[in-house]
C-alpha positions as CSV (number, residue, x, y, z in Angstrom):
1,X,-5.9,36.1,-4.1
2,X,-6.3,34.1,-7.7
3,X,-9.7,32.4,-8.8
4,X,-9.0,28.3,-8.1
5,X,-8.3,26.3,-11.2
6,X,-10.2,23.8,-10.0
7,X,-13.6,23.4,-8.7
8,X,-16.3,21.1,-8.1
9,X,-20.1,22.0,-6.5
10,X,-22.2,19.4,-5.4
11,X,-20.7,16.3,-6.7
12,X,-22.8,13.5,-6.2
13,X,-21.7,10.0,-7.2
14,X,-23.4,6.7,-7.0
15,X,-23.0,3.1,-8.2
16,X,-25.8,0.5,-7.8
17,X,-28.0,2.8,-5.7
18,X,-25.0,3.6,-2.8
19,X,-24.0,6.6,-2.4
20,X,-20.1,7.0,-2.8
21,X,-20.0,11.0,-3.3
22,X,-22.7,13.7,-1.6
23,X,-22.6,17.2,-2.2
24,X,-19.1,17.3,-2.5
25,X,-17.3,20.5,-3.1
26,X,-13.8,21.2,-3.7
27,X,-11.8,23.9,-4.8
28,X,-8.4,24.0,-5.8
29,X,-5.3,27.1,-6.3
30,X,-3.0,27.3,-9.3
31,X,0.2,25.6,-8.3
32,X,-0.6,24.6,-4.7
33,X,-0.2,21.4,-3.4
34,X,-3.5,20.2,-2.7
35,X,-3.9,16.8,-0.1
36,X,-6.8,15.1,-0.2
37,X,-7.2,12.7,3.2
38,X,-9.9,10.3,4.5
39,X,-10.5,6.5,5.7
40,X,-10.6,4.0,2.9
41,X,-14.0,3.9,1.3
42,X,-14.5,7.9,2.3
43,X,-14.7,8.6,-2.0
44,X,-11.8,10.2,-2.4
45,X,-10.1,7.7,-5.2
46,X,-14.1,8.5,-6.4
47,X,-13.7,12.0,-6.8
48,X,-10.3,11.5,-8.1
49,X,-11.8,9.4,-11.1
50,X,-14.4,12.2,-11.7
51,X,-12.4,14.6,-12.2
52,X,-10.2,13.1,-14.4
53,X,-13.0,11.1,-16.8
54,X,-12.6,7.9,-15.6
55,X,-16.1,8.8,-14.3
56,X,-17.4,10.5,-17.2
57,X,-19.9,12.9,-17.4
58,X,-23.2,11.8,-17.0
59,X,-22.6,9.4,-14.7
60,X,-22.9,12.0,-11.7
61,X,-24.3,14.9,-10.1
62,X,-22.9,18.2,-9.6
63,X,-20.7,20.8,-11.8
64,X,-16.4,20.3,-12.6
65,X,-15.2,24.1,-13.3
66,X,-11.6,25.0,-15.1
67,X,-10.3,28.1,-14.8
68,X,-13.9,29.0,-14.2
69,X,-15.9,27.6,-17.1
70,X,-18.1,24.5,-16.5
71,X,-16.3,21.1,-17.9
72,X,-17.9,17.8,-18.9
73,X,-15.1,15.1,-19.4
74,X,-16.6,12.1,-21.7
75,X,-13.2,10.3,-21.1
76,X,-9.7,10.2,-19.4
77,X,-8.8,11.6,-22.9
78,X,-10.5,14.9,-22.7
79,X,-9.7,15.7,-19.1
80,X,-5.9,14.8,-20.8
81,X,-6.3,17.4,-23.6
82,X,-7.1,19.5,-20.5
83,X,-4.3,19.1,-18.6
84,X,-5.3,16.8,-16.1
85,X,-3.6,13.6,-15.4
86,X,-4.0,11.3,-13.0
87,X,-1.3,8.4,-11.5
88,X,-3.2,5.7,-10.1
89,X,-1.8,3.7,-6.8
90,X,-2.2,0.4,-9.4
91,X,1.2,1.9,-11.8
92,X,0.0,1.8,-15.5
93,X,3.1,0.7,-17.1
94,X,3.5,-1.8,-19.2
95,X,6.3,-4.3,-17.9
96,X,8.3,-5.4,-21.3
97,X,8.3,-1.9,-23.0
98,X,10.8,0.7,-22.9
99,X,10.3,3.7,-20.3
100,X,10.7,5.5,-23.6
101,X,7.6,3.7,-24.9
102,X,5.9,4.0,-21.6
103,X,5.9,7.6,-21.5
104,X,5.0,8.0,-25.1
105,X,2.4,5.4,-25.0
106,X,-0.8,6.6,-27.2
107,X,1.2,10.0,-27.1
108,X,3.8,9.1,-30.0
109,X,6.0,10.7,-32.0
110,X,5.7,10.6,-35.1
111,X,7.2,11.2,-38.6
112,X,5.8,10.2,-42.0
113,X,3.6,8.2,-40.5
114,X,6.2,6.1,-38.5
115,X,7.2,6.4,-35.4
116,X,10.9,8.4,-34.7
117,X,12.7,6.6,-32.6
118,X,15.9,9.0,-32.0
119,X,13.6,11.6,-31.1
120,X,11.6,9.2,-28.9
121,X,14.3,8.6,-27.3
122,X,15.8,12.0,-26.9
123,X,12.6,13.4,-25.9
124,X,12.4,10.6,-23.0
125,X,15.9,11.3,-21.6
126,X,14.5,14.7,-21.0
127,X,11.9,14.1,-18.8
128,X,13.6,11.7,-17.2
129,X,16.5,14.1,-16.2
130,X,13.2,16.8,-15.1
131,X,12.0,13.8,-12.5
132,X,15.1,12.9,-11.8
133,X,15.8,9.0,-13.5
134,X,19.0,8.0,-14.4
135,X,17.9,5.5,-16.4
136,X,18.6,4.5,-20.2
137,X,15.4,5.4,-21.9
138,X,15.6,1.7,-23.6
139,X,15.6,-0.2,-20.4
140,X,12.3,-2.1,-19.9
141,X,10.1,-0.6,-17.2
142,X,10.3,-4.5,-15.6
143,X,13.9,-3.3,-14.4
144,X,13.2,-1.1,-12.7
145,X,11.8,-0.7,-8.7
146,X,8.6,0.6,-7.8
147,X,10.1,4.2,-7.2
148,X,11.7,4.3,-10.7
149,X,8.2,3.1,-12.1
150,X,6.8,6.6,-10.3
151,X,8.9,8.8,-12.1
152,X,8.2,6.9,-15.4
153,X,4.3,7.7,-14.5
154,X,5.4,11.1,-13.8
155,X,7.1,11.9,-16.9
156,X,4.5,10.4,-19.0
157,X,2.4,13.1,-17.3
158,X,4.6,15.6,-18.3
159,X,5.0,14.6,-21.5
160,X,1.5,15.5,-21.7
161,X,1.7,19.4,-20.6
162,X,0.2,18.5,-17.7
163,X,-1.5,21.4,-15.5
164,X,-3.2,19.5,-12.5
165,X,-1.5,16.5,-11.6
166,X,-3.4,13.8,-9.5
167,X,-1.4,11.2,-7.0
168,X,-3.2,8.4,-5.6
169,X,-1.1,7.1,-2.9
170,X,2.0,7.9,-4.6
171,X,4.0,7.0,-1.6
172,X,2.4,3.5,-0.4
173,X,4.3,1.0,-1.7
174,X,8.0,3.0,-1.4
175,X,10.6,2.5,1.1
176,X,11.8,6.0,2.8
177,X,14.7,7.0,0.3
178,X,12.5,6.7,-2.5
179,X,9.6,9.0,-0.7
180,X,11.8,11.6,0.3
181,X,12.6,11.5,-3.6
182,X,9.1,11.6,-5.0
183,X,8.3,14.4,-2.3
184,X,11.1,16.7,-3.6
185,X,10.3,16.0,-7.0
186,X,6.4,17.2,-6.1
187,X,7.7,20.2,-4.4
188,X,10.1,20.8,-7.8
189,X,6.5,20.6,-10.1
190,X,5.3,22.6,-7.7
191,X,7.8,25.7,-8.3
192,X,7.2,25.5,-11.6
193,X,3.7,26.1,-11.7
194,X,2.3,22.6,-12.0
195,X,-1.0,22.1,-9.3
196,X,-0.8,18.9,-7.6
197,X,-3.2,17.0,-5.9
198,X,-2.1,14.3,-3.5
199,X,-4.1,11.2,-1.9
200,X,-2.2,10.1,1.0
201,X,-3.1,8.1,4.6
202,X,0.8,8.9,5.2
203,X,0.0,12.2,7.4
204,X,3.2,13.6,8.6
205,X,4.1,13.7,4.7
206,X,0.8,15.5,3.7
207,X,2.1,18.3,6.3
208,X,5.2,18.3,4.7
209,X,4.4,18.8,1.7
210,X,0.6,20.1,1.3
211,X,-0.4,24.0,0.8
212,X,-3.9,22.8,1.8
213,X,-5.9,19.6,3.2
214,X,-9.5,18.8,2.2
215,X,-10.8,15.6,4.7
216,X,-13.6,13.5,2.9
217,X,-15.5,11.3,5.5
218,X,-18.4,8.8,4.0
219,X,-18.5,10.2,0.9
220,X,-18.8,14.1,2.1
221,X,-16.9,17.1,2.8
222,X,-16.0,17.5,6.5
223,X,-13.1,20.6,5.9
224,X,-10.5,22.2,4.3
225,X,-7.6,23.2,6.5
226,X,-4.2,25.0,6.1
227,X,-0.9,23.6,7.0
228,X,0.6,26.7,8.1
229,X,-2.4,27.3,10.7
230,X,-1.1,25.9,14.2
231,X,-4.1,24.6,14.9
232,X,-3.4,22.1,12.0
233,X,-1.7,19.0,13.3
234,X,-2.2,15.0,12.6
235,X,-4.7,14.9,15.7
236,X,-6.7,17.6,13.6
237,X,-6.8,15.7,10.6
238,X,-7.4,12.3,12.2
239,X,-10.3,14.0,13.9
240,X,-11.5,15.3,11.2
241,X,-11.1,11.9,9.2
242,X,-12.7,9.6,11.9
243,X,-15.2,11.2,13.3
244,X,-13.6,10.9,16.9
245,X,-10.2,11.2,18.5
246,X,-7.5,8.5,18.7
247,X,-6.3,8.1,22.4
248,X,-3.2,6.3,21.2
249,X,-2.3,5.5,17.6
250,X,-2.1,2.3,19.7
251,X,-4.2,0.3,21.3
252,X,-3.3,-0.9,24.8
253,X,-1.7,-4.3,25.2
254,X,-0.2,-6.3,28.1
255,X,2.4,-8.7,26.6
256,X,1.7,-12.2,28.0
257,X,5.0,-13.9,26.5
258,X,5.7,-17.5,27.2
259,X,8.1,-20.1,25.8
260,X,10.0,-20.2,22.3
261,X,7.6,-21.3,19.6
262,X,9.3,-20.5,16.3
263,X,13.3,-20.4,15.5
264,X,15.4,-20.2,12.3
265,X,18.9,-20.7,12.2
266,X,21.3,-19.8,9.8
267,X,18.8,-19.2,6.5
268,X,20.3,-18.2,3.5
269,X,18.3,-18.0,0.3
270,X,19.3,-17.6,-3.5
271,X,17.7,-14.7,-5.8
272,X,14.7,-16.6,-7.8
273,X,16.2,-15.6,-11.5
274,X,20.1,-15.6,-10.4
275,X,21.3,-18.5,-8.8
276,X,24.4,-16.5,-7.7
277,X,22.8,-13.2,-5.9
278,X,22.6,-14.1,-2.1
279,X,19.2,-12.0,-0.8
280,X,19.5,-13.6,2.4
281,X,22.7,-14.5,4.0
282,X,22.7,-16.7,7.2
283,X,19.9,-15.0,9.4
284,X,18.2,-16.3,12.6
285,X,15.6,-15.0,14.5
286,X,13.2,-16.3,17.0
287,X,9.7,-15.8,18.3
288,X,7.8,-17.0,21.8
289,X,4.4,-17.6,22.3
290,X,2.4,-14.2,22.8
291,X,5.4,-12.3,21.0
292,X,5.4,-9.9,18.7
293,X,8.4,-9.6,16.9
294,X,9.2,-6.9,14.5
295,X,11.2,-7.0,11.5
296,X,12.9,-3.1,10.2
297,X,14.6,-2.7,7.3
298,X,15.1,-0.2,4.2
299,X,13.1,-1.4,0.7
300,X,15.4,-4.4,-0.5
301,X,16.7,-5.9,2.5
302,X,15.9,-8.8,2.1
303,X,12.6,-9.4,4.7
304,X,9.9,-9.9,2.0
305,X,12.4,-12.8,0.5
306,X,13.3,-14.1,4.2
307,X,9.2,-14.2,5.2
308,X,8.5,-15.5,1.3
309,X,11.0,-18.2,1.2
310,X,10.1,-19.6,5.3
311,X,6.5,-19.5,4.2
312,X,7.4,-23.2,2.0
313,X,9.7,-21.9,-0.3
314,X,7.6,-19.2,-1.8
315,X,10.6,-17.1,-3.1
316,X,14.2,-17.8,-3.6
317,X,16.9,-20.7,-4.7
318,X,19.4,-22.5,-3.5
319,X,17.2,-22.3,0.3
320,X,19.4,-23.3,3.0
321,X,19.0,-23.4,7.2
322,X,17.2,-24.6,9.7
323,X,13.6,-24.1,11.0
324,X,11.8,-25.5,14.5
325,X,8.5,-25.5,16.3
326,X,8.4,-26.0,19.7
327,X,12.1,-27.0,19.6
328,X,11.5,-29.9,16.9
329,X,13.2,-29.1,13.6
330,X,10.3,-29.2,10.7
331,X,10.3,-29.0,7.1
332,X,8.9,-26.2,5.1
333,X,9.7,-27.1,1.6
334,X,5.9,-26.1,0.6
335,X,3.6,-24.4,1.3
336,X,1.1,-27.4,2.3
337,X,3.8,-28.2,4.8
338,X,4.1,-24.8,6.2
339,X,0.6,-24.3,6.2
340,X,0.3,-28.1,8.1
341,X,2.7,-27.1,10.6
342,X,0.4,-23.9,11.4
343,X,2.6,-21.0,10.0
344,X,0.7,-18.1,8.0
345,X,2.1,-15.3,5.8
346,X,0.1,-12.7,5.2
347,X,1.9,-10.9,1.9
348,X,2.8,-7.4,1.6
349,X,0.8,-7.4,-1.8
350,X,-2.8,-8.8,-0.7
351,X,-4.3,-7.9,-4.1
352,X,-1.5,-9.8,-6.4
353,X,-0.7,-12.6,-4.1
354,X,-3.3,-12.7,-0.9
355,X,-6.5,-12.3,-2.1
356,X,-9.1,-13.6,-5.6
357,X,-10.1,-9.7,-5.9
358,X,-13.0,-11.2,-8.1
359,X,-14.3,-13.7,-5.8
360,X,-16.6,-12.9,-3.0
361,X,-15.6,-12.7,0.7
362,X,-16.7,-15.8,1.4
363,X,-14.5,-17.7,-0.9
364,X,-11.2,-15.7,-0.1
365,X,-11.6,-17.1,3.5
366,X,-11.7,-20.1,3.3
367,X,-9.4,-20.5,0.5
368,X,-6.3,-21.5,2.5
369,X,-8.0,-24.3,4.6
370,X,-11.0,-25.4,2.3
371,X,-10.2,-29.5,3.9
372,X,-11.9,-27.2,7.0
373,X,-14.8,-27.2,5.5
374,X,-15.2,-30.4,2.9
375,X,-17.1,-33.8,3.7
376,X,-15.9,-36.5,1.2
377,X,-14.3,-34.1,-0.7
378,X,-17.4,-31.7,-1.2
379,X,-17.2,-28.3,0.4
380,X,-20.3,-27.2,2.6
381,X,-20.8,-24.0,1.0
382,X,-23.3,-23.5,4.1
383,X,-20.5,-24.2,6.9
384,X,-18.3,-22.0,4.2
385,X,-20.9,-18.9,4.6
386,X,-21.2,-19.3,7.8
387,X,-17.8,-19.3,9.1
388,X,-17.5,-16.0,6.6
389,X,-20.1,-14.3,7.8
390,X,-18.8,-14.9,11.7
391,X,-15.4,-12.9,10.3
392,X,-17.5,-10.9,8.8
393,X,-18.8,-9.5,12.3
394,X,-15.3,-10.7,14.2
395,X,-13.3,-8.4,11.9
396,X,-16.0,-5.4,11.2
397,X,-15.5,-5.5,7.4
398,X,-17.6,-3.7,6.1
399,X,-19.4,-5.2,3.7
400,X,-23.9,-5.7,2.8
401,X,-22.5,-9.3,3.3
402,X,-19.9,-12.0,2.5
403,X,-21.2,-12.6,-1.2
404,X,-19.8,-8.7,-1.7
405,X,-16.9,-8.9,-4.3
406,X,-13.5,-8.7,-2.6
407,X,-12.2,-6.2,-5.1
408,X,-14.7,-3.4,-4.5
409,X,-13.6,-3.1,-0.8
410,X,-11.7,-0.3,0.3
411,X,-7.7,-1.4,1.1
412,X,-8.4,-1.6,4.9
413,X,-11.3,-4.2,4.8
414,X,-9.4,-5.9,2.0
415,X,-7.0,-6.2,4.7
416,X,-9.4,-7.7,7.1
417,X,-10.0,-10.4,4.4
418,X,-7.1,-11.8,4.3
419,X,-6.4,-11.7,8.0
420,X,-9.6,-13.5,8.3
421,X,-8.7,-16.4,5.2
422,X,-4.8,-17.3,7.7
423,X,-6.7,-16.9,10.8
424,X,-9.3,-19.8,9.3
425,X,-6.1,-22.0,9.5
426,X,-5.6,-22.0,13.2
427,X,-2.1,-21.0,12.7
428,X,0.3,-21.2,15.6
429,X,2.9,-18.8,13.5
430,X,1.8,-15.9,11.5
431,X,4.2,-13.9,9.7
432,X,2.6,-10.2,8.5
433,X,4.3,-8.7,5.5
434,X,3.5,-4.7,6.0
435,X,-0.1,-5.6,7.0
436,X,-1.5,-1.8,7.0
437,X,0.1,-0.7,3.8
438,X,-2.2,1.5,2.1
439,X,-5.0,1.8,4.9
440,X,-6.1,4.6,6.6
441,X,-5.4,5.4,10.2
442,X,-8.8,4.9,11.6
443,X,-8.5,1.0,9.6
444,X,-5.1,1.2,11.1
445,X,-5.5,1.0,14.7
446,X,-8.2,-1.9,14.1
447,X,-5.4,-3.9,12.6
448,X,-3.3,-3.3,15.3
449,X,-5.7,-4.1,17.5
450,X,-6.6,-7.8,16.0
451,X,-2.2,-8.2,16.0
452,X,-2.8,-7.7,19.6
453,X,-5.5,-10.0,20.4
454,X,-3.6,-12.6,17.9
455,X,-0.5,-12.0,20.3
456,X,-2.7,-12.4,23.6
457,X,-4.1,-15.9,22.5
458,X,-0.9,-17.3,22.7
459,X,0.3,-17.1,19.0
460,X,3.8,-15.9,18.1
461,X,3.6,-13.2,15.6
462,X,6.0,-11.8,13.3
463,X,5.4,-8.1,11.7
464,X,7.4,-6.9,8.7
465,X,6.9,-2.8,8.2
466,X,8.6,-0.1,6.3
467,X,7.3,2.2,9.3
468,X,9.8,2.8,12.1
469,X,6.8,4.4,14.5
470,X,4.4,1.1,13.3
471,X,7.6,-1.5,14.4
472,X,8.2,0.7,17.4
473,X,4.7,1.0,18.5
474,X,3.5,-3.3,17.9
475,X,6.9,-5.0,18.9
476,X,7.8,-6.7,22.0
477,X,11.4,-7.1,20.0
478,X,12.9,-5.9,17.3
479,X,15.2,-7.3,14.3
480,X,17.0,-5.0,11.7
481,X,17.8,-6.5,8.5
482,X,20.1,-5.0,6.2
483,X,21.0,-6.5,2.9
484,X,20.1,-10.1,3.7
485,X,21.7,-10.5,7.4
486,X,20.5,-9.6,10.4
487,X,22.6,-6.6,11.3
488,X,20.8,-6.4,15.4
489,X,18.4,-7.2,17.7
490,X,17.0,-4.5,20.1
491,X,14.3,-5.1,23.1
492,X,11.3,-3.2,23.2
493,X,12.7,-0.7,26.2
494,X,16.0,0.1,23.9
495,X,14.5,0.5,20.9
496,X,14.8,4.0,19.1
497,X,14.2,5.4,15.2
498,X,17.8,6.3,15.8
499,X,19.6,2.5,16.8
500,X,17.2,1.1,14.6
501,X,18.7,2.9,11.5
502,X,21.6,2.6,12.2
503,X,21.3,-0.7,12.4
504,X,19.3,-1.2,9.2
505,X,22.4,0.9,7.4
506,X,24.8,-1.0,8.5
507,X,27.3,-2.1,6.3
508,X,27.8,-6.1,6.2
């Protein structure tokens, strides 16, 4: 058996006198697959930065050993000239340049002192045909979806002789085609020697695809299990992860569903930059009181642009169609007016759109109902805390307390922020754009358990997700979309991964 070309002893991080790392040890093979899982907040995105010298040395405890000599990385750069790159889940690309200039950023070639464009260019077409891009190497990474952007990140990394190549969620924000994509491409690097470790909630993937899983729980080491054994399954890891076992991914819920609160009839809505592309084309869909209605559909359907442009004309041109509450047609040309008539949308993208990531928790909630809170115009920053600090405890975010910056939450309790800022409003309607995207499974099943409890108090709730089992294991009903129309709707006793696909294929 080879010597690991990775290893850490005793790595010890913390920041401001909490303890994000303890202890932790880690040892990696050449060219295995290496999945790193754990809760959000467990330190693995921690560890991740050590090891590539975005923590530099210094600024922890314990020992980093390459191919069994002791390492001290001062900077990203020098764990880099070592062979070690890391893709963040935030992609680093910069939107207006090439994906020529991308990979080659602060890695140029250069002639005379000038940059060579042909062989720039030349050079950039050839790792994109090793990931797998057909792609012009002069089209802006801005063109391109968040799959494409990936393999730009990955060929920058190879472009850099990388050895040890570090994922951070690489599969969060992709729709199924383009994970089964990224997955073969990892399995590719692997044949040819690369070493890749992968940070992933997405279990059934990390068995697919992982030699070996290491589980980091509050900031420690819990084990480091094969995928071949067959004691190794997702109720092993989850264990392992939580502390505890998961009865059900599920939580238990009795449906209480009463009249029709919400319809939209026949909504068709414009791409935002071109007038003439139709993204949504005539769709209606309903939701009762106590409902939860699911939304399924392969990445570019069309349901972030149906939720977006419902939610007072967020997204989208040329918006036409009707929409009621409680059988009276209302007007949602803003989002004051949707917002008035107590609809919510919680966006797929809480840290872009949903969230102040460098305000406290107190300010994001009660950002979207502030009127709540303000006597003659001046906010009662006391009333403000305390209704805060009452989500605070609702929700369990954990957090010392609600003047904690949003940002340095982990992605579940992020999560819980924003649920908390549309609950604030006292919505009637709330429309959840993939609400556990990036969260781990213990986070998970809270979240799924607040949908419930949203759905038992009588409000009608609408949940967009990329995951068939998350749709199939919330919905009381279930719409598939598939490029802009509504191609079925399927009860909660008939629905299957199977009709549901083919229903989300469908041709229109």
């Amino acid at each position: 058996m080879s010597d690991p070309i990775l290893r850490t002893a005793g790595i010890t991080k913390r920041f401001h006198g909490v303890t994000a790392l303890s202890e932790v040890s880690l040892d990696v093979m050449p060219g295995e697959v290496h999945a790193i899982c754990g809760e959000n907040g467990a330190g693995k995105s921690t560890l991740m930065k050590v090891l590539s010298g975005v923590h530099p040395a210094g600024t922890y405890e314990g020992r980093i050993e390459l191919d069994g000599r002791e390492v001290s990385f001062r900077s990203i750069n020098d764990s880099e000239e070592r062979g070690i790159v890391i893709i963040h889940q935030e992609l680093a690309l910069v939107p207006q340049l090439s994906i020529a200039e991308n990979i080659h950023l602060g890695n140029e070639v250069v002639r005379h002192g000038l940059i060579d464009w042909k062989r720039t260019n030349e050079r950039a077409a050839e790792l994109m045909a090793r990931v797998g891009l057909d792609e012009a190497p002069t089209t802006k990474a801005v063109e391109l979806g968040i799959g494409g952007q990936q393999l730009v990140e990955i060929a920058k990394a190879l472009a850099k002789d990388v050895r040890i190549l570090i994922l951070d969620e690489p599969t969060a924000a992709l729709g199924e085609a383009d994970s089964d994509r990224l997955l073969a491409l990892i399995e590719q690097l692997r044949a040819q020697g690369i070493t890749c470790i992968v940070i992933s909630h997405r279990l059934r993937e990390v068995l697919g695809i992982a030699d070996r899983i290491t589980v980091i729980r509050d900031g420690a080491t819990v084990e480091t299990m094969r995928t071949d054994e067959p004691a190794t399954d997702e109720n092993r890891i989850i264990r392992a992860m939580v502390g505890r076992d998961l009865d059900s991914f599920f939580p238990p819920r009795e449906p209480d569903i009463g009249e029709e609160l919400f319809r939209v009839e026949n909504w068709t809505v414009h791409h935002a930059a071109d007038p003439e592309r139709v993204v949504v084309d005539d769709a209606s869909f309903s939701v009762r009181a106590g409902e939860i209605v699911g939304f399924a559909g392969l990445m570019g359907a069309g349901r972030t642009e149906l939720a977006m442009s419902i939610f007072g004309r967020s997204y989208g041109s040329r918006i036409t169609g009707s929409a009621f509450l409680r059988g009276e047609e209302i007007s949602l040309r803003t989002v004051e007016q949707a917002i008035s008539h107590g609809i919510a949308y919680v966006t797929e993208d809480r840290g872009r759109y949903g969230l102040n990531l460098i305000g406290d928790i107190q300010a994001n909630v009660s950002a979207a109902a502030l009127s709540r809170l303000a006597r003659l115009g001046i906010v009662d920053r006391f009333r403000e805390h305390k209704v805060a600090d009452a989500y605070r405890y609702k929700m369990n975010i954990k957090a010392p307390s609600v003047s904690a910056v949003t940002g340095n939450l982990s992605g579940g309790n992020q999560q819980k922020v924003v649920l908390s800022k549309w609950m604030f409003t006292n919505p009637d309607v709330l429309i959840l754009d993939e609400p556990t995207r990036g969260i781990d499974v213990g986070a998970k099943y809270e979240i799924y358990g607040i949908i419930g409890e949203l759905a038992a108090q009588g409000k009608a709730v609408v949940v967009i997700s990329s995951e068939l089992p998350e749709i199939l294991g919330l919905s009381d009903r279930i719409y598939a979309i598939s490029a802009g129309r509504v191609t079925g709707e399927v009860s909660r006793e008939d629905a299957t991964q199977e009709l549901l696909m083919r229903y989300m294929t469908a041709e229109t």
